[in-house]
ROVOMAR-98482 format. One record per residue: residue in one letter; x, y, z of N, C-alpha, C, O, CB in turn; chain; residue number from 1. Coordinates in nm, 2 decimals. Glycine has a CB too. Layout:
% residues N
r; n_x; n_y; n_z; ca_x; ca_y; ca_z; c_x; c_y; c_z; o_x; o_y; o_z; cb_x; cb_y; cb_z; c; k
a; X; Y; Z; X; Y; Z; X; Y; Z; X; Y; Z; X; Y; Z; A; NUM
...
END
This chain:
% residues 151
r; n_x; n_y; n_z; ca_x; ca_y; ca_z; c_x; c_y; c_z; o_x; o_y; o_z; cb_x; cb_y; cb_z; c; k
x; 0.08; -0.12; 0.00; 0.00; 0.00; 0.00; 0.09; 0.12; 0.00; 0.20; 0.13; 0.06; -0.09; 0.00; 0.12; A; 1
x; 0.02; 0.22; -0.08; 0.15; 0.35; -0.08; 0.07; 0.43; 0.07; -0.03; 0.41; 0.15; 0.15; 0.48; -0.29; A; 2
x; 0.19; 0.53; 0.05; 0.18; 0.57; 0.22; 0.03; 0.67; 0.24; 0.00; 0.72; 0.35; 0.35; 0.67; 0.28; A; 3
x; -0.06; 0.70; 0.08; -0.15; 0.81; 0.13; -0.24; 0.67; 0.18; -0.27; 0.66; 0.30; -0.23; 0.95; -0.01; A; 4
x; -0.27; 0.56; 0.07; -0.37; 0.47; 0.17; -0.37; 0.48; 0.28; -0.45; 0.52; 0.35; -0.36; 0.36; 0.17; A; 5
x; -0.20; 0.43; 0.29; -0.20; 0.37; 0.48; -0.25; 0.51; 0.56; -0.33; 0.49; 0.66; 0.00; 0.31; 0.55; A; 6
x; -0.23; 0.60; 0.54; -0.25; 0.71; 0.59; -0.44; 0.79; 0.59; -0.48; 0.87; 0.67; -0.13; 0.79; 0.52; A; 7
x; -0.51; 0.72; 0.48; -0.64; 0.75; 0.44; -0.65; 0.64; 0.52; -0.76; 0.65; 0.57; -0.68; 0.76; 0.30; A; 8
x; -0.60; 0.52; 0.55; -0.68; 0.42; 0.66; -0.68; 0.48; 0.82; -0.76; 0.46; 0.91; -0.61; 0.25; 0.66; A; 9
x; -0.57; 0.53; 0.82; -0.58; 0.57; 0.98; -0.66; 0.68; 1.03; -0.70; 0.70; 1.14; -0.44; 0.60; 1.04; A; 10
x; -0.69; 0.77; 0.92; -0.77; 0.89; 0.95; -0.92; 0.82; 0.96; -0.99; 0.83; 1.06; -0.75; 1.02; 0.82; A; 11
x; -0.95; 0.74; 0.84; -1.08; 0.69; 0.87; -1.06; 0.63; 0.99; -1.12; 0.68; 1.08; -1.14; 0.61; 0.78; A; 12
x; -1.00; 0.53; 1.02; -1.04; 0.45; 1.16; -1.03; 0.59; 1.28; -1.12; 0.58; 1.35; -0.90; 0.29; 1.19; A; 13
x; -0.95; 0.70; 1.32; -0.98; 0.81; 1.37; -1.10; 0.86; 1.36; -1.15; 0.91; 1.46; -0.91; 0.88; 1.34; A; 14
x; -1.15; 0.85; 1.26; -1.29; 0.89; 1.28; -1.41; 0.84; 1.31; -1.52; 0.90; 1.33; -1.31; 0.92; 1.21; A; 15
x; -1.38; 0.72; 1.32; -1.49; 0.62; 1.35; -1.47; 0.62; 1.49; -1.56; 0.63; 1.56; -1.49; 0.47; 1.29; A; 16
x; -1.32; 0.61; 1.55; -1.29; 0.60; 1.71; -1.40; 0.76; 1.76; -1.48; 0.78; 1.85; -1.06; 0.61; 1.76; A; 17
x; -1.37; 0.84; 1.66; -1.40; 0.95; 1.78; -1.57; 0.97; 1.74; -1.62; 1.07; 1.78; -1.28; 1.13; 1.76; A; 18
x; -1.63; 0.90; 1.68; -1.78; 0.94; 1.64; -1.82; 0.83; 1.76; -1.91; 0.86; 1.83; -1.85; 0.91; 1.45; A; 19
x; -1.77; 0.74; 1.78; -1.84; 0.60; 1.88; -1.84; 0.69; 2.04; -1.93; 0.69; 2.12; -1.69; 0.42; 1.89; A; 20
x; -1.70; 0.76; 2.04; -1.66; 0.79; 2.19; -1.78; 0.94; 2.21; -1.85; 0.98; 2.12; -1.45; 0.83; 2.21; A; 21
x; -1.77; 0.99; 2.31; -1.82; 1.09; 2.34; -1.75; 1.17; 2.49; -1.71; 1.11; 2.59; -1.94; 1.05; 2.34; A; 22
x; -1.75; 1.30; 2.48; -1.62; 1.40; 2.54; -1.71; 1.45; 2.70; -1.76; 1.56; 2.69; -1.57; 1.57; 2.41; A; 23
x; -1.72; 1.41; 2.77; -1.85; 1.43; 2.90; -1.80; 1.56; 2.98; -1.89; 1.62; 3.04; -1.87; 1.29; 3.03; A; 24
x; -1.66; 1.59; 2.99; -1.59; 1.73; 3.06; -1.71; 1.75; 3.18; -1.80; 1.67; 3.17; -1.59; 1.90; 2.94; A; 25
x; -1.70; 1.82; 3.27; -1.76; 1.83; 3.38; -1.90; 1.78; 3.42; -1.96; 1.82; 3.52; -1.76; 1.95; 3.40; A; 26
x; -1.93; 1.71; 3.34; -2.04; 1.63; 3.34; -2.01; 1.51; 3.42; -2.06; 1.44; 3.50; -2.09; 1.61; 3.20; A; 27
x; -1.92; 1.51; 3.38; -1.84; 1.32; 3.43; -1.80; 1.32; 3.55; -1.80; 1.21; 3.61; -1.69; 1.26; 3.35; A; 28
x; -1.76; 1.48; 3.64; -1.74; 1.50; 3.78; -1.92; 1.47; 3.87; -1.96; 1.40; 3.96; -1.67; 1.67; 3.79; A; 29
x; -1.99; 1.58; 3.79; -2.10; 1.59; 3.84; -2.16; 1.45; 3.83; -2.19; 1.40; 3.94; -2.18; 1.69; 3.76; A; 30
x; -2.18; 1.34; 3.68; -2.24; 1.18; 3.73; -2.20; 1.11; 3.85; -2.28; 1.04; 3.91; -2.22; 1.07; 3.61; A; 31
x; -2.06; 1.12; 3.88; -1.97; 1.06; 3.94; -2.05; 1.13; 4.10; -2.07; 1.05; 4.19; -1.79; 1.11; 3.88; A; 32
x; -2.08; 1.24; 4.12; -2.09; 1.27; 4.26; -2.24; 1.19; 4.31; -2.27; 1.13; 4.41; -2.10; 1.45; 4.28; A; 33
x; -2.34; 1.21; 4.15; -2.50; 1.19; 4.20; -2.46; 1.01; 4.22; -2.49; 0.96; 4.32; -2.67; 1.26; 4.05; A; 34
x; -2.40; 0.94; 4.14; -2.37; 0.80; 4.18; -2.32; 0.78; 4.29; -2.35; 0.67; 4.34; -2.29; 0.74; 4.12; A; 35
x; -2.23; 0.88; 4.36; -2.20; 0.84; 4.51; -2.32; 0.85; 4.61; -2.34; 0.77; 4.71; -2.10; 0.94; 4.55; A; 36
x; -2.40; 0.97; 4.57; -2.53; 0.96; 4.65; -2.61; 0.92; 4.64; -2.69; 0.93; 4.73; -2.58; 1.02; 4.67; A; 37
x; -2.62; 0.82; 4.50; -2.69; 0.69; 4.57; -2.64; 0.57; 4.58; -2.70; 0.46; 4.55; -2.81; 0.66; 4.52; A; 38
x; -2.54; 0.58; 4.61; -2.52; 0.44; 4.68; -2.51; 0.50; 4.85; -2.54; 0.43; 4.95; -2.35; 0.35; 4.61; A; 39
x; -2.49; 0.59; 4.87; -2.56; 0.65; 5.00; -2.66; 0.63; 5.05; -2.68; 0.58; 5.16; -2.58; 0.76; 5.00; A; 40
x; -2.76; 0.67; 4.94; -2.91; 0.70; 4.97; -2.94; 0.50; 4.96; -3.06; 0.46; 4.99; -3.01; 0.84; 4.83; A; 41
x; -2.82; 0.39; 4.90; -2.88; 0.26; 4.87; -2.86; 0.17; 5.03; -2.93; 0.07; 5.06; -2.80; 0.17; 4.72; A; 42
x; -2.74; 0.25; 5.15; -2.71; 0.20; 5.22; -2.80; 0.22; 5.35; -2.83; 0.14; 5.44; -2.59; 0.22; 5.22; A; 43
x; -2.84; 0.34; 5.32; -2.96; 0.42; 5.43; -3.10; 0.36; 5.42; -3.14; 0.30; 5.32; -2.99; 0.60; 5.38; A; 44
x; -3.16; 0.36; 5.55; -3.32; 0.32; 5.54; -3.41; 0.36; 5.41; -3.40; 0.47; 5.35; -3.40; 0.38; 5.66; A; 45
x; -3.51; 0.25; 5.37; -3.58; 0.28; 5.29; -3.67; 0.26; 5.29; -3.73; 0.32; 5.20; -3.55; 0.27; 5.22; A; 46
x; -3.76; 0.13; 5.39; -3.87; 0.09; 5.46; -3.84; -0.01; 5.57; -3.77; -0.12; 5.58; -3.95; 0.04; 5.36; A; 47
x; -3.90; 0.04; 5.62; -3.93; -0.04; 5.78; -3.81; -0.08; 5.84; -3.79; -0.16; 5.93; -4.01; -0.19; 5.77; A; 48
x; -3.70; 0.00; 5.75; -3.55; 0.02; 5.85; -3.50; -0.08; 5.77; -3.39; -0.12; 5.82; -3.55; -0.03; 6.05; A; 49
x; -3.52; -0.15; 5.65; -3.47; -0.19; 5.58; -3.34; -0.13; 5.47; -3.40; -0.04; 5.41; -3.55; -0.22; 5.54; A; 50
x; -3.22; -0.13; 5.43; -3.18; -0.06; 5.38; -3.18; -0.10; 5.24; -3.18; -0.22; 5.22; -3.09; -0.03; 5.43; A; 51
x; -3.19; 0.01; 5.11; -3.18; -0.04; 5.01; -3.10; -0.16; 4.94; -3.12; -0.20; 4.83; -3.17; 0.04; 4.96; A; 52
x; -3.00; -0.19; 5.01; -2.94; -0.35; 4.93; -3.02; -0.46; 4.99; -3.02; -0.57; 4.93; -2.76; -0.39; 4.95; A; 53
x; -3.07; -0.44; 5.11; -3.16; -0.56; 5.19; -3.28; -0.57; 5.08; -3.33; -0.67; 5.02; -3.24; -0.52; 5.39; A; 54
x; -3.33; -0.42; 5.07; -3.48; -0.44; 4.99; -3.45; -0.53; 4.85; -3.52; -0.63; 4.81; -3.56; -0.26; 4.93; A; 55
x; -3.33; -0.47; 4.80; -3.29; -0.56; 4.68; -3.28; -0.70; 4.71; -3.35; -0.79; 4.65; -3.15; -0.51; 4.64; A; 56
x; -3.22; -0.72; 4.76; -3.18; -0.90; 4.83; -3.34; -0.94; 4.88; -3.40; -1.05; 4.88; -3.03; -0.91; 5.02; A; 57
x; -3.38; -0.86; 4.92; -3.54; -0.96; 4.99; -3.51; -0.95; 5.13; -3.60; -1.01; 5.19; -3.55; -1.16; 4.95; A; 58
x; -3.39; -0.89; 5.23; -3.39; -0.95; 5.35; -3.44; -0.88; 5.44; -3.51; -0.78; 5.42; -3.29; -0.98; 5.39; A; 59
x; -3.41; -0.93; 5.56; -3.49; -0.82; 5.67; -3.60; -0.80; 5.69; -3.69; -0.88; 5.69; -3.48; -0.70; 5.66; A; 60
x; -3.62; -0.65; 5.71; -3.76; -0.63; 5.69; -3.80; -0.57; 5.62; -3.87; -0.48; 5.63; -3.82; -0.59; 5.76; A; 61
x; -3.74; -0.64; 5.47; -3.79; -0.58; 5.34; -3.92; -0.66; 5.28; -3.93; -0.71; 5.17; -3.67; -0.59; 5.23; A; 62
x; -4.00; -0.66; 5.36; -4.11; -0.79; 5.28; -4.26; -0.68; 5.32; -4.27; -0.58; 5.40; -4.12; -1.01; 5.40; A; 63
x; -4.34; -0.73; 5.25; -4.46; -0.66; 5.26; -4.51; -0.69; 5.14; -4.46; -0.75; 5.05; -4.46; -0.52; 5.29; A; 64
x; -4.65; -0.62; 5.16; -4.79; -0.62; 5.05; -4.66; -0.52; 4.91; -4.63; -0.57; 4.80; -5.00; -0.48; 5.16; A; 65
x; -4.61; -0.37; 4.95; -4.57; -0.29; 4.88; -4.43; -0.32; 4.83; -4.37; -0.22; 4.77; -4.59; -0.18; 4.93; A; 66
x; -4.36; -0.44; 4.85; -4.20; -0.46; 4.88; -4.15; -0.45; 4.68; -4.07; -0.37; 4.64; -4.15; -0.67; 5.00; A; 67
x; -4.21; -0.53; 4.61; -4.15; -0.52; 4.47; -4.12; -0.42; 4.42; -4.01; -0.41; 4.37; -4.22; -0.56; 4.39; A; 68
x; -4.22; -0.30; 4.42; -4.24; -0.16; 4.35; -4.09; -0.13; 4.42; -4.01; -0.10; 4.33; -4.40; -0.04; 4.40; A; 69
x; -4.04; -0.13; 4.52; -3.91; -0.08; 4.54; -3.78; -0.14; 4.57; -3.68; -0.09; 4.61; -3.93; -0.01; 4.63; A; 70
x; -3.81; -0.29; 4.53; -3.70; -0.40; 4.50; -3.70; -0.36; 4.36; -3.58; -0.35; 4.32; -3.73; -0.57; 4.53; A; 71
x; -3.81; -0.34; 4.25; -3.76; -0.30; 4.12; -3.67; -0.19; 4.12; -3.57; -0.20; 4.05; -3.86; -0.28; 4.04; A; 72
x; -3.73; -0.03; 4.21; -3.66; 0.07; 4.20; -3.51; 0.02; 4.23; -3.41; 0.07; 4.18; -3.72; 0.19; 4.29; A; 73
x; -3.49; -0.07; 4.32; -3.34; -0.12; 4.36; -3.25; -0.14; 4.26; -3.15; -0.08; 4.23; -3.35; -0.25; 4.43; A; 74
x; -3.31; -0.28; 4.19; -3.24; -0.29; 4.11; -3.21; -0.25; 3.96; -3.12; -0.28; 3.89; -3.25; -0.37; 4.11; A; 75
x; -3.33; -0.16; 3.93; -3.26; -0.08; 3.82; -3.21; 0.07; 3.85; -3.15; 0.13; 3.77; -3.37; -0.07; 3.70; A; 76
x; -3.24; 0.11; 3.98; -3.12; 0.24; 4.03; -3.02; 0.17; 4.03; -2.95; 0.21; 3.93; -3.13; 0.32; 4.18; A; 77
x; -2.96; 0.08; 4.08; -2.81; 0.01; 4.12; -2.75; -0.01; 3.96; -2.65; 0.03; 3.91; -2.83; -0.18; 4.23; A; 78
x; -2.86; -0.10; 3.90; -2.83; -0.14; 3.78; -2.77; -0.06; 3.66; -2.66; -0.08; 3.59; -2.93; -0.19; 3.74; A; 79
x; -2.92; 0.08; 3.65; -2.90; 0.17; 3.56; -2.78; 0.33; 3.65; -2.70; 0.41; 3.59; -3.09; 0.20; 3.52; A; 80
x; -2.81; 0.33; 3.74; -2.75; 0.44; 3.78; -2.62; 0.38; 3.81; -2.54; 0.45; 3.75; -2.81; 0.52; 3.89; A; 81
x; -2.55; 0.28; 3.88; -2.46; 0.25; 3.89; -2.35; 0.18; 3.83; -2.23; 0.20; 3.80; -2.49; 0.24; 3.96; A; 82
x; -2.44; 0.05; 3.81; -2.31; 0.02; 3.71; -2.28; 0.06; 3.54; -2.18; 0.08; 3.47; -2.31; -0.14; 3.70; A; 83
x; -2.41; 0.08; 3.52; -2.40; 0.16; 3.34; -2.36; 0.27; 3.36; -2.27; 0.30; 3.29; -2.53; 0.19; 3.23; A; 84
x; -2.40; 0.35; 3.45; -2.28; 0.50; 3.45; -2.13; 0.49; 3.48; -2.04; 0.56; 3.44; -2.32; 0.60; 3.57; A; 85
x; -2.12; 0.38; 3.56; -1.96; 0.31; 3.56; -1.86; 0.26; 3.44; -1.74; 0.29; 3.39; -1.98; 0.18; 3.63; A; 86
x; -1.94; 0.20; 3.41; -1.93; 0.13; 3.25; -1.90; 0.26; 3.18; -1.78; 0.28; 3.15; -2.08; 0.05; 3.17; A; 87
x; -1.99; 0.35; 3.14; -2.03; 0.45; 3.02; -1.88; 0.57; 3.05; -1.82; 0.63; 2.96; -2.23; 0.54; 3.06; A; 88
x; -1.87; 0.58; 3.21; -1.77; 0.71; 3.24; -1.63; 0.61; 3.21; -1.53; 0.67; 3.22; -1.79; 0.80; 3.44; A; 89
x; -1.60; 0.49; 3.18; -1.53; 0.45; 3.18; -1.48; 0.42; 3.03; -1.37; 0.44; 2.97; -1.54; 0.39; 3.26; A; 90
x; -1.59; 0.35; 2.97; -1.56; 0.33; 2.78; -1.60; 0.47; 2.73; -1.54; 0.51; 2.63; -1.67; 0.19; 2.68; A; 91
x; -1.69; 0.55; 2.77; -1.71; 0.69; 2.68; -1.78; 0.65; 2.58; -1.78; 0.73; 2.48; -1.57; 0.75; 2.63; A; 92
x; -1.84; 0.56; 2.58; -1.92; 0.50; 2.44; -2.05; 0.57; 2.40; -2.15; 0.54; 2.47; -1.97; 0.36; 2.46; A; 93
x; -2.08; 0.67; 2.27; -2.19; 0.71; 2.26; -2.35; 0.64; 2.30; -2.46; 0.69; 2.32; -2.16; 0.74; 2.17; A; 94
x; -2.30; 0.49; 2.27; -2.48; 0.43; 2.25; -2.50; 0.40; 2.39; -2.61; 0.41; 2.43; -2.52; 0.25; 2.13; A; 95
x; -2.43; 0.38; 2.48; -2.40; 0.39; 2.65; -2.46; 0.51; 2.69; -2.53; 0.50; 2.79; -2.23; 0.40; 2.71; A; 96
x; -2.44; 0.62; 2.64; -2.53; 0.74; 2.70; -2.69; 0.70; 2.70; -2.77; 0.68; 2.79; -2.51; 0.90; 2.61; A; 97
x; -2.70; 0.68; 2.56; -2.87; 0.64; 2.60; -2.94; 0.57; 2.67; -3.04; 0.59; 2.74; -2.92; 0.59; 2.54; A; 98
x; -2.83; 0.43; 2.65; -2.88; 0.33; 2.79; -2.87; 0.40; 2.91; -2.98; 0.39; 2.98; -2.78; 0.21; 2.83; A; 99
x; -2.80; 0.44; 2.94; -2.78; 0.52; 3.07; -2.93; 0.63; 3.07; -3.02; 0.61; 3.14; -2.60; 0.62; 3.07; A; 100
x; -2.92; 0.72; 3.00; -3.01; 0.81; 3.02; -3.14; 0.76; 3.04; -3.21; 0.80; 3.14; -3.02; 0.90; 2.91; A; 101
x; -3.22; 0.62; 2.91; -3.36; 0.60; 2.96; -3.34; 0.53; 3.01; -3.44; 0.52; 3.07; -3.47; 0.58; 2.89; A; 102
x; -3.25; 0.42; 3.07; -3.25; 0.33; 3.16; -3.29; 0.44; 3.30; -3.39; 0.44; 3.38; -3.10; 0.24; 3.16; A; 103
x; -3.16; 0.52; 3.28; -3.27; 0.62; 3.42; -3.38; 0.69; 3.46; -3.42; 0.72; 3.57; -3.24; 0.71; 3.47; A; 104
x; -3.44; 0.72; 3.35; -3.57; 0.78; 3.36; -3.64; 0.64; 3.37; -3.75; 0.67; 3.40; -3.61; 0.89; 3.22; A; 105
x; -3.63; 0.54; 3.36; -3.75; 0.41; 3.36; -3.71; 0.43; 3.58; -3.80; 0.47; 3.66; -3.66; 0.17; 3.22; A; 106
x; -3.61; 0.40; 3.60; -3.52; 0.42; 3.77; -3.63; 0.50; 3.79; -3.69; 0.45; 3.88; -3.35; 0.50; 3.79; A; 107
x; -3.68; 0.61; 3.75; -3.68; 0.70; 3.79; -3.83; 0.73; 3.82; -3.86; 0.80; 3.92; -3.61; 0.76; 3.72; A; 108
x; -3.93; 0.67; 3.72; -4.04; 0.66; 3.72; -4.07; 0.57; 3.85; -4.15; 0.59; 3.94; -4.09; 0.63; 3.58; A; 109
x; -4.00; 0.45; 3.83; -3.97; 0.32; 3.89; -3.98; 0.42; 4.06; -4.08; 0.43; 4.13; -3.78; 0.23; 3.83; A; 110
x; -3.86; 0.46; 4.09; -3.84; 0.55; 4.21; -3.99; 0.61; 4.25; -4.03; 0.56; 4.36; -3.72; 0.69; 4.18; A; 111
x; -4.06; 0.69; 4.19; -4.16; 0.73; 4.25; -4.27; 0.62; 4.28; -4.34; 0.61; 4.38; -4.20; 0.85; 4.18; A; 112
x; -4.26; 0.56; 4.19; -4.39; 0.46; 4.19; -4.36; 0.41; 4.36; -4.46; 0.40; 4.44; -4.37; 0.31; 4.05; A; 113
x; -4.23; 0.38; 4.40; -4.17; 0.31; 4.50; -4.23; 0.40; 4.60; -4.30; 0.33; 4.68; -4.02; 0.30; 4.50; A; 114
x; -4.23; 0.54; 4.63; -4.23; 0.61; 4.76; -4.38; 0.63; 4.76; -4.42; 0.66; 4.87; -4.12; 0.74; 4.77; A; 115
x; -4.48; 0.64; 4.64; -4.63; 0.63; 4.62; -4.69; 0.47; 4.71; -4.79; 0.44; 4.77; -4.66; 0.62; 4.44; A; 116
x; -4.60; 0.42; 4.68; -4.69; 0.29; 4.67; -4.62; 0.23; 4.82; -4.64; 0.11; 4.85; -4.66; 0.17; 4.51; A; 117
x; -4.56; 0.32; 4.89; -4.49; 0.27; 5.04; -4.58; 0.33; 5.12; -4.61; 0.29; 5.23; -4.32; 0.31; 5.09; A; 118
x; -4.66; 0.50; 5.05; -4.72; 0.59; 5.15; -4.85; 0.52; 5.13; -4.92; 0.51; 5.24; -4.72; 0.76; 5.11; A; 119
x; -4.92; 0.47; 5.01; -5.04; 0.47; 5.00; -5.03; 0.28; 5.07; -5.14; 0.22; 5.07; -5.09; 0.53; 4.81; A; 120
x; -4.94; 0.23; 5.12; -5.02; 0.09; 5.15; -5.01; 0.12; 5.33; -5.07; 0.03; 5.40; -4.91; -0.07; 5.08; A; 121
x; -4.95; 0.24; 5.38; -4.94; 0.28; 5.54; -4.82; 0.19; 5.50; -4.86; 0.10; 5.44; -5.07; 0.23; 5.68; A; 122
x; -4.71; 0.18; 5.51; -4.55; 0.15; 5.53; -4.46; 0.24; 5.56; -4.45; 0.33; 5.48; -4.51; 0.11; 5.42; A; 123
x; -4.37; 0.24; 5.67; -4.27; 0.37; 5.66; -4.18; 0.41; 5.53; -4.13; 0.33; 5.45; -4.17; 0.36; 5.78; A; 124
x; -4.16; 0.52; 5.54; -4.05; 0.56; 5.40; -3.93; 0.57; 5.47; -3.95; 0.59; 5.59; -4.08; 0.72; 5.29; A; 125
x; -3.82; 0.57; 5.43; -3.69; 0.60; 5.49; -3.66; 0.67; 5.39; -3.68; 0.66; 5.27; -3.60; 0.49; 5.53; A; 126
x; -3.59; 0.76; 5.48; -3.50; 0.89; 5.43; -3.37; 0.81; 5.29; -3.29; 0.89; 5.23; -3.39; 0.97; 5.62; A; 127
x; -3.37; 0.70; 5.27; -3.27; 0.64; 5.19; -3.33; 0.59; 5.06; -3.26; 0.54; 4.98; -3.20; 0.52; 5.27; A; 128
x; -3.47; 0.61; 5.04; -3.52; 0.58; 4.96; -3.54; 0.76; 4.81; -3.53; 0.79; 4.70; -3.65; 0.50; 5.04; A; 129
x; -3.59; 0.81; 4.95; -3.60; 0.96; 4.90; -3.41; 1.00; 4.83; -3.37; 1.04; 4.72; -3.65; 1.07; 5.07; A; 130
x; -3.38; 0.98; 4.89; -3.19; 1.03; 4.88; -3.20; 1.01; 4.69; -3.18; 1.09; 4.59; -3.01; 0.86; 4.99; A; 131
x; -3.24; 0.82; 4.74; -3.16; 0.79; 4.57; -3.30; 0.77; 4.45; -3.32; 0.72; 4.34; -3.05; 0.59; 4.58; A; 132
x; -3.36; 0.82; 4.53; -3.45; 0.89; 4.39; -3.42; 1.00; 4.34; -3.40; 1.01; 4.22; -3.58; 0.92; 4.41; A; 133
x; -3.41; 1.10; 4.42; -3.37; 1.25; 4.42; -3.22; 1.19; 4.32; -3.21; 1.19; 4.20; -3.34; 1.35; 4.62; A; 134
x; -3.13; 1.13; 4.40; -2.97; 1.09; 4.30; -3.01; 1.07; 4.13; -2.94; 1.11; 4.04; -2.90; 0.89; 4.36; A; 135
x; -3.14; 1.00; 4.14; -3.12; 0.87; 4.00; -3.19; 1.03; 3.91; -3.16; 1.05; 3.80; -3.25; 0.64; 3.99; A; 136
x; -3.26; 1.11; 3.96; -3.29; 1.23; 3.86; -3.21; 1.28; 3.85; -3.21; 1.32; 3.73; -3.35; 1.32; 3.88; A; 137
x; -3.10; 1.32; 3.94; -2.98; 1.39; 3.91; -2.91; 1.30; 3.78; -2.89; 1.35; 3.67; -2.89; 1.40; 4.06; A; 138
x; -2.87; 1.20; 3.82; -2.79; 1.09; 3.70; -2.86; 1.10; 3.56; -2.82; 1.14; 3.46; -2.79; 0.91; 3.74; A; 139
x; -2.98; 1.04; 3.59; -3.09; 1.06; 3.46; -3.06; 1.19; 3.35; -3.05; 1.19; 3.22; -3.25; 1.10; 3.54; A; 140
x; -3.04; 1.29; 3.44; -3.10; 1.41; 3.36; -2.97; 1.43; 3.30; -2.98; 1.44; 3.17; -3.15; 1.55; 3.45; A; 141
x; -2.84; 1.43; 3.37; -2.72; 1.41; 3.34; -2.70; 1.34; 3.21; -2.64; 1.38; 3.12; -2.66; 1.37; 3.44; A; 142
x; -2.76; 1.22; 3.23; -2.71; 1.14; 3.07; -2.78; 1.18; 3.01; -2.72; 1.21; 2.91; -2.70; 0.99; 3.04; A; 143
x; -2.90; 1.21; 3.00; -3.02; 1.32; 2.90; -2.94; 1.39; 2.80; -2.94; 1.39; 2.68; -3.10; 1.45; 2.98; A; 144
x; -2.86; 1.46; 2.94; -2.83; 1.60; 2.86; -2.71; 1.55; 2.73; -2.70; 1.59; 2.61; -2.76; 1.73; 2.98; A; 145
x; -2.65; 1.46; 2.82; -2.54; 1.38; 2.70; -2.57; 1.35; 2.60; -2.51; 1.37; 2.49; -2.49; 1.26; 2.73; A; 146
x; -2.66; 1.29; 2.63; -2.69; 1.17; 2.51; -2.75; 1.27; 2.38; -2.70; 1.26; 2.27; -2.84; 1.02; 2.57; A; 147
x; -2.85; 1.36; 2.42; -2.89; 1.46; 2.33; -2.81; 1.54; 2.26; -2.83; 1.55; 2.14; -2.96; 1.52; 2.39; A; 148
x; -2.69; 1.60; 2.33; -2.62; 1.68; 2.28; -2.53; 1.68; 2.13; -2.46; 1.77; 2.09; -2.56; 1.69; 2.38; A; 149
x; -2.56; 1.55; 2.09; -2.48; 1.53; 1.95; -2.58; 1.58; 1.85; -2.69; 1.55; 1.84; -2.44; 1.37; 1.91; A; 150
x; -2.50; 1.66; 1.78; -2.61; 1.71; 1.66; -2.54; 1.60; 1.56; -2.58; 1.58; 1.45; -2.60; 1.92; 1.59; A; 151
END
């Protein structure tokens, strides 16, 4: 191959690397903080003194008539907010923002349904449930804004 090929192959493969990746600059501090707060808000009470990884696991006193609606919020906040924003701040992968973004808004719908459906069956709420709902909007909105931002 003469050297413009070899040289027209590396610019294309440069370009393909940088259309896949995506550049997050202070965005990536800010996901990084709302993911610390909820795994905060996952260690803290969330019903009946249960803490969000018990509600996840089933243990304790995570059981009741209302217990799914916020074993689901569990596992797709942990799931969607934590490890795909882990993943995503780490490969930089454009199609990763999206997952990340509606995966959190589903968290997120998920989240309220959770703190509706703890008040409306008479169940206590814990302050740890509220935390990482409030978190997974913060993360949510964050990859939103990402994921949108490519013209």
């Amino acid at each position: 191959m003469s050297d413009d090929a070899e040289l027209r192959d590396e610019i294309d493969q440069v370009e393909r690397q940088a259309f896949r990746t995506v550049e997050l600059g202070s965005r990536a501090i800010a996901i990084a903080v709302a993911v610390f707060v909820l795994l905060i808000g996952a260690v803290l009470p969330w019903m009946n003194g249960a803490s969000g990884i018990e509600v996840l696991l089933g243990a304790g006193d995570a059981t009741g008539r209302a217990s799914w609606v916020p074993r689901l919020f569990a596992a797709t906040s942990l799931g969607f907010g934590v490890l795909a924003s882990a993943l995503t701040l780490m490969t930089r992968r454009w199609a990763l923002t999206w997952v990340c973004a509606l995966g959190g808004w589903f968290a997120c719908v998920d989240g309220l349904l959770a703190i509706w459906s703890r008040q409306s069956s008479g169940g206590n709420l814990g302050i740890g449930l509220v935390i990482a709902v409030i978190a997974m909007v913060a993360i949510a909105s964050q990859w939103f804004r990402v994921a949108s931002s490519r013209r």
